[in-house]
N, C-alpha and C positions, 0 to 999 in steps of 0.2 A: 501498461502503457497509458499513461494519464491523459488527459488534454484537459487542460485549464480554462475556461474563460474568467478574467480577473476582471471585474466592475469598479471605477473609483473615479469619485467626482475631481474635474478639471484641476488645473493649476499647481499640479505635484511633476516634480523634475523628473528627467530623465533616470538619475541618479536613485531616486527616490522608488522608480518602479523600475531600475534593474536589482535596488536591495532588496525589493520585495518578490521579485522572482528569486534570487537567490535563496531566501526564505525559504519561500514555498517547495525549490528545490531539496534544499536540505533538509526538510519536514518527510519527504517522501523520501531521498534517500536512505536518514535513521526507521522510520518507520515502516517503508513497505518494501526497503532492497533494490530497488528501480535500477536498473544499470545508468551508469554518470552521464552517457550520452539521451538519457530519455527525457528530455528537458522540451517542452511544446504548452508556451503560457501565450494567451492572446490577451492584449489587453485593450479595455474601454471605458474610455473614458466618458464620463455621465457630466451632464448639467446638474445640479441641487434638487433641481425638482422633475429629473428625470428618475432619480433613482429616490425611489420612496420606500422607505425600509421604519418601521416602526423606530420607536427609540428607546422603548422600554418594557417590550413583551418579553414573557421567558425569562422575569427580574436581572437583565441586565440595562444599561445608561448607553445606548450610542452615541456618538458624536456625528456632527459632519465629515467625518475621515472613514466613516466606516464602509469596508470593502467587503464585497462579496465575492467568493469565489464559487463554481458553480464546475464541478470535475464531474468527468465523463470518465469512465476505468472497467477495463474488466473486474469480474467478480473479485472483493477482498473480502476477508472475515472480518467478525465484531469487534474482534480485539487489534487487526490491523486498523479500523475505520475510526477507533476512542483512540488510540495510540495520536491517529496523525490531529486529529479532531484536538488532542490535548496540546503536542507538540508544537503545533504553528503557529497558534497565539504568542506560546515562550519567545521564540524566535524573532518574529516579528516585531516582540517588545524591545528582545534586545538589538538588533539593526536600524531599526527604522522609527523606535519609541511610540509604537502605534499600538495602543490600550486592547486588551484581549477583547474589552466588551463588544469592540469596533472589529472582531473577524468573525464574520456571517459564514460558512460553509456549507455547498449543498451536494450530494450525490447521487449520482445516477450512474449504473450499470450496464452493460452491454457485454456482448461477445467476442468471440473473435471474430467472427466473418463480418461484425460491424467495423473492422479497421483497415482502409489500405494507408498504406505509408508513401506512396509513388509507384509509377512505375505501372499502372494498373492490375497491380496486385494484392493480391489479401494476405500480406506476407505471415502474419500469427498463424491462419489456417498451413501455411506451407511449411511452418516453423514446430506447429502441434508436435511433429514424431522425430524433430531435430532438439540439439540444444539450441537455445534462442540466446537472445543480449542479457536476458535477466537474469543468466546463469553470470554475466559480467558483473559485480555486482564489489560495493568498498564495504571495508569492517563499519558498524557503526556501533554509538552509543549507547542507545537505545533501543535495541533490536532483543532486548531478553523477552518480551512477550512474545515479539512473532518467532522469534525462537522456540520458545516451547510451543507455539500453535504447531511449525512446521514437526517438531520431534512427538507431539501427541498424535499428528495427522498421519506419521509414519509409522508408529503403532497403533493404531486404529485402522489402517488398510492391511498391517499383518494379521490383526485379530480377522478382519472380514476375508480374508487366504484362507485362515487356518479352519474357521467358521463352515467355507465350504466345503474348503477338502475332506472334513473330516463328513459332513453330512453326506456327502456323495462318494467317500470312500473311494479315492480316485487317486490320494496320495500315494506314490511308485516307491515299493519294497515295504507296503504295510505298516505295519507301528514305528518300525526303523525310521520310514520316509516323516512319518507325523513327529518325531523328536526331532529329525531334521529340522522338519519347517520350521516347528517351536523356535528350537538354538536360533534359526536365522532369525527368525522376527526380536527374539531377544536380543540379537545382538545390533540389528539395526535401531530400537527403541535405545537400548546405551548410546549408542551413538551419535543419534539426533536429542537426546535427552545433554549429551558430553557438548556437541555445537551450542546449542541454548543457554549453556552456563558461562561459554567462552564467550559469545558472541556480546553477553550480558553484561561482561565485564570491563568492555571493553570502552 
């Protein structure tokens, strides 16, 4: 569940910062799966010399166009946060012809109890043992990394099953029970290994 705050100096249309949420929308749809209704960009508009951003640290050239976005998100992984880090400049280029060197991104983490949506509730925390909106979620293009993130992440919590059970011998009908588990966690690793290639292709 993202929240945006969008920085860009004065005098850009309307038109201008709704292609640029669009953008940033569809940067996170391909790259992090967000459900379509997760969309929550603020934007602010700067004076020239309110927003003082270098203009050639980091060997890149900024211009006066350059925006900064500044996202608030529950925890992503490494290869979600270089996916969208790559992806929003592309975009951006092609909508709004606004130069990669010119999109600054910064992130910061929180939890769930850090979210209410309305209502004065902390709906993620109420949502933790349910299915949520992000199970809502469109095919995307781009989505073969966090694919294979989520199908490695699915065998790697069967390895940490099997890891216990077998150390504490707890698995029900003995060796029988422990080739069970095995077969299942093999068959869920094909399966999120089978999503990852679909989704990649898409």
């Amino acid at each position: 569940m993202p929240l945006i705050h969008v920085y860009l100096n004065k005098g850009k249309s309307s038109e201008y910062r709704s292609a640029v949420s669009d953008a940033l929308h569809e940067a996170f749809l391909e790259t992090w799966n967000i459900p379509v209704k997760d969309r929550f960009h603020i934007f602010h508009e700067t004076k020239p010399t309110d927003l003082q951003i270098d203009k050639q640290m980091w060997e890149v050239e900024r211009s006066d166009d350059v925006i900064v976005f500044h996202v608030f998100t529950s925890p992503r992984t490494s290869e979600m946060k270089l996916a969208f880090y790559e992806r929003l400049p592309q975009i951006l280029e092609e909508k709004v012809q606004l130069h990669p060197d010119d999109v600054f991104v910064s992130l910061a983490s929180n939890t769930r109890e850090d979210w209410s949506f309305g209502n004065g509730k902390a709906q993620l925390l109420d949502a933790q043992n349910h299915a949520t909106p992000e199970a809502i979620v469109v095919p995307v293009r781009n989505a073969s990394s966090v694919g294979r993130s989520r199908a490695f992440s699915t065998l790697a919590g069967c390895g940490r099953a099997l890891t216990s059970s077998l150390a504490t011998h707890k698995v029900v009908g003995g060796a029988a029970g422990k080739l069970s588990l095995v077969a299942a966690c093999g068959a869920s690793a094909f399966i999120g290994g089978a999503l990852a290639l679909r989704f990649g292709s898409d």
